[in-house]
Backbone as a ProteinNet text record, in pm:
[ID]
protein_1_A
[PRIMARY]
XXXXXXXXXXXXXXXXXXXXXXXXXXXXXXXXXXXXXXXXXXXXXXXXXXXXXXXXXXXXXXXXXXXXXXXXXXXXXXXXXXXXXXX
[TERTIARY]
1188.6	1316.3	1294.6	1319	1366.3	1407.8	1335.3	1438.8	1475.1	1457.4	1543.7	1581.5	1669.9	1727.4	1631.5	1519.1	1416.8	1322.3	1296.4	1249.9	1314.3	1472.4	1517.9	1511.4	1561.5	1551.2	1427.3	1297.4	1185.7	1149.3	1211.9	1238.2	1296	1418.1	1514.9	1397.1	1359.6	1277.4	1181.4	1111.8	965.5	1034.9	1176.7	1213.4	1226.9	1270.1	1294.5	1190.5	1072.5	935.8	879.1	912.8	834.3	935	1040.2	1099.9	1014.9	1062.8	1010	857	833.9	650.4	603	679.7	625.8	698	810.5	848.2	778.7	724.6	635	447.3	437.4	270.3	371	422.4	479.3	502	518.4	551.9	415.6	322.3	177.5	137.8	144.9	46.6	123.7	229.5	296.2	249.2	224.5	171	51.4	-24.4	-224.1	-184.6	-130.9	-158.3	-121.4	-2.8	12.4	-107.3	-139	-201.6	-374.9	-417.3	-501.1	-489.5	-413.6	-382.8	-392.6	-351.8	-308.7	-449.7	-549.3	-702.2	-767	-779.4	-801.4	-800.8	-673.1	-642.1	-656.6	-738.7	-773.3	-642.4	-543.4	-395	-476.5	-570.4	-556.9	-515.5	-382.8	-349.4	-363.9	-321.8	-325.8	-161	-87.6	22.1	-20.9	-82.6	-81.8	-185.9	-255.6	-371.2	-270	-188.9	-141.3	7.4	3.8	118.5	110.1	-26.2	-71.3	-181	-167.3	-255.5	-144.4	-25.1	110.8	168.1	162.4	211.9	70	-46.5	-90.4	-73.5	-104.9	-39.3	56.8	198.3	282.1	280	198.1	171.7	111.2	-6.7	-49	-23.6	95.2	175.3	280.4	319.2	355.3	363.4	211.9	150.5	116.2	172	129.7	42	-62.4	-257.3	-249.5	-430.1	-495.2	-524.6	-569	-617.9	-741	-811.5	-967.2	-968.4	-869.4	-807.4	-707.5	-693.3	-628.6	-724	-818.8	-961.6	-983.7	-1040.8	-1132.7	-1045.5	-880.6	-810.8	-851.4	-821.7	-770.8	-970.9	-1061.8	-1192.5	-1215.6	-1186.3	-1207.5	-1139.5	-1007.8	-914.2	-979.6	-1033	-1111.6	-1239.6	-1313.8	-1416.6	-1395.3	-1275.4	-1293.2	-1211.7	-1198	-1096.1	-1184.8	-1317.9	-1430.5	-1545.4	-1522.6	-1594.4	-1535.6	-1412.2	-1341.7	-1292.5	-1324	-1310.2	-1459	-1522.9	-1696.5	-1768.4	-1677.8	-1713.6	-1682.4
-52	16.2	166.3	230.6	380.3	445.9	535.8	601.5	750.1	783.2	958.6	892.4	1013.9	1001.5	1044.3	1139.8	1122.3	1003.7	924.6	837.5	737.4	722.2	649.6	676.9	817.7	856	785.8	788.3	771.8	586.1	548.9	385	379.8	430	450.9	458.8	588	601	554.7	476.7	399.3	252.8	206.1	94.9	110.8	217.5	255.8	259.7	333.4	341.4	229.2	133.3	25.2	-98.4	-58.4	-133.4	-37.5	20.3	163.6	124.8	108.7	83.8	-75.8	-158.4	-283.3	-338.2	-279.3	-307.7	-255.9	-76.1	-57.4	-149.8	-164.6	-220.6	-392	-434.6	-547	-508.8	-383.8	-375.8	-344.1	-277.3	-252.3	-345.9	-440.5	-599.5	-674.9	-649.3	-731.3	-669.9	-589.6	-486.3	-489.6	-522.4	-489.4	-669.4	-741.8	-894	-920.6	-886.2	-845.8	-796.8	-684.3	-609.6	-682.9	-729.7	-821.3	-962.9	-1019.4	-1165.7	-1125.9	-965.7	-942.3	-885.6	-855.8	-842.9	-965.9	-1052.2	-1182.3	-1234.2	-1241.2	-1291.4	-1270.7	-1149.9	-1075.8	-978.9	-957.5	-894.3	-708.4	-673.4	-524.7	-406.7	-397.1	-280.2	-146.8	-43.4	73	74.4	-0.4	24.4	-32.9	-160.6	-265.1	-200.9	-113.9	-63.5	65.4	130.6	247.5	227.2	93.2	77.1	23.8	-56.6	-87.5	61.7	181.4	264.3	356.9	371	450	385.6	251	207.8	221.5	237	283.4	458.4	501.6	645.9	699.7	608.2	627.3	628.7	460.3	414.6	540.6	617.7	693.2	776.3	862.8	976.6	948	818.9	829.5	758.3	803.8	731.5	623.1	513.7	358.3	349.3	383.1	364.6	538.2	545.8	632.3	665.5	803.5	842.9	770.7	730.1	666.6	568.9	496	378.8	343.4	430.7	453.2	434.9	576.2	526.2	446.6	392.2	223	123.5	142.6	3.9	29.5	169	212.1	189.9	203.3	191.2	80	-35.8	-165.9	-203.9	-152.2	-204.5	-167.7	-28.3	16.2	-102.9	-61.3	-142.8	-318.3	-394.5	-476.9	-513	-416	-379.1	-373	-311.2	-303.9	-393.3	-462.9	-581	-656	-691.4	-781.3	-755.4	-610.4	-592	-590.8	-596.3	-556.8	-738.9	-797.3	-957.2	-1011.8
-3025.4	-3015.1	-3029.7	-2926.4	-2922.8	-3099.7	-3139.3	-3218.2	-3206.7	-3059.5	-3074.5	-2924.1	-2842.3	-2782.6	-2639.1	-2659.4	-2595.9	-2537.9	-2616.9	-2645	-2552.2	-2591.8	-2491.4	-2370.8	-2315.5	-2160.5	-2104.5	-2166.4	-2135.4	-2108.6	-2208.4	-2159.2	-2047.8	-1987.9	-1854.8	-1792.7	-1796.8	-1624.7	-1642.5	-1757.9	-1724.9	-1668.8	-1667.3	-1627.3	-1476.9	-1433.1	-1300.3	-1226.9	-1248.8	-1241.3	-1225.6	-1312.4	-1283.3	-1183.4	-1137.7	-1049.8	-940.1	-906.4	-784.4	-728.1	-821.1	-819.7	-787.7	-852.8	-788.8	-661.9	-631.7	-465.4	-379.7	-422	-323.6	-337.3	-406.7	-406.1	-318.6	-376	-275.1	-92.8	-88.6	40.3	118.5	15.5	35.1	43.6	34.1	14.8	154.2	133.1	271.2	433.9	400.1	540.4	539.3	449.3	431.1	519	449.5	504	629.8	696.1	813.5	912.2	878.1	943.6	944.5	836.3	821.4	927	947.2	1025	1147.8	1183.1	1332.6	1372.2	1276.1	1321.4	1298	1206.3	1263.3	1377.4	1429.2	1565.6	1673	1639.1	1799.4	1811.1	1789.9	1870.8	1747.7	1817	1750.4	1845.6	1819	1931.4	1814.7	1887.8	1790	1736.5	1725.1	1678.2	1532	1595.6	1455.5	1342.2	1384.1	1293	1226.7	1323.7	1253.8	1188.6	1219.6	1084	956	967.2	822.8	774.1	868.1	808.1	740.4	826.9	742	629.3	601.1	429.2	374	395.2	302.8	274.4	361.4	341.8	270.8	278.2	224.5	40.2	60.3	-70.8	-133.4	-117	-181.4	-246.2	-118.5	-146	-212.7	-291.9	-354.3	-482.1	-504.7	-633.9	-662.1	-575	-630.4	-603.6	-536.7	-531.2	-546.7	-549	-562.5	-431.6	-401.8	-232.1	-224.5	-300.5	-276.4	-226.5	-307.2	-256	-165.1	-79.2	45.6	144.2	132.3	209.8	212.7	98.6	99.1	207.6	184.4	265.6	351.9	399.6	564.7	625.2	567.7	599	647	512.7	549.3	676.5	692.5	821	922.4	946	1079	1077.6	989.9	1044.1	1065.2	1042.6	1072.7	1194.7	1227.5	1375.4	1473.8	1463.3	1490.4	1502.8	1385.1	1447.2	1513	1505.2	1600.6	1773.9	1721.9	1913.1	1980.1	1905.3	1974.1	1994.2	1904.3	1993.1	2101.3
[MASK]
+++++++++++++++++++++++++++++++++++++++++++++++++++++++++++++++++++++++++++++++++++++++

């Protein structure tokens, strides 16, 4: 329990924060999997690569991953975009 009035504000927006934050990593995960199935399947157009490359982008910029970890997705996604078109 809060005991100044600081304290409380700070419960508020860490509750908000953490709504804010797990819809977006949910929306990040729903688009990495997407975008994952649609390179599986052979269907890699450049739309499908650059829309699972803009929620991660997004994700970054606004804090729910790290930029490193932006790279790393968006890396893994190219190169396996790459192997799947070169078979």
């Amino acid at each position: 329990m809060a005991n100044t009035r600081s304290a409380e504000k700070q419960q508020r927006q860490a509750a908000k924060a953490l709504v804010r934050n797990r819809a977006g990593k949910s929306r990040l995960k729903s688009a990495l999997k997407k975008t994952r199935a649609a390179i599986d399947s052979g269907n890699v157009e450049s739309g499908t690569l650059s829309t699972g490359f803009s929620e991660i982008d997004k994700a970054a910029k606004r804090g729910i991953i790290k930029d490193n970890t932006a790279d790393r997705y968006k890396s893994r996604l190219a190169a396996a975009a790459k192997r799947n078109t070169a078979k």
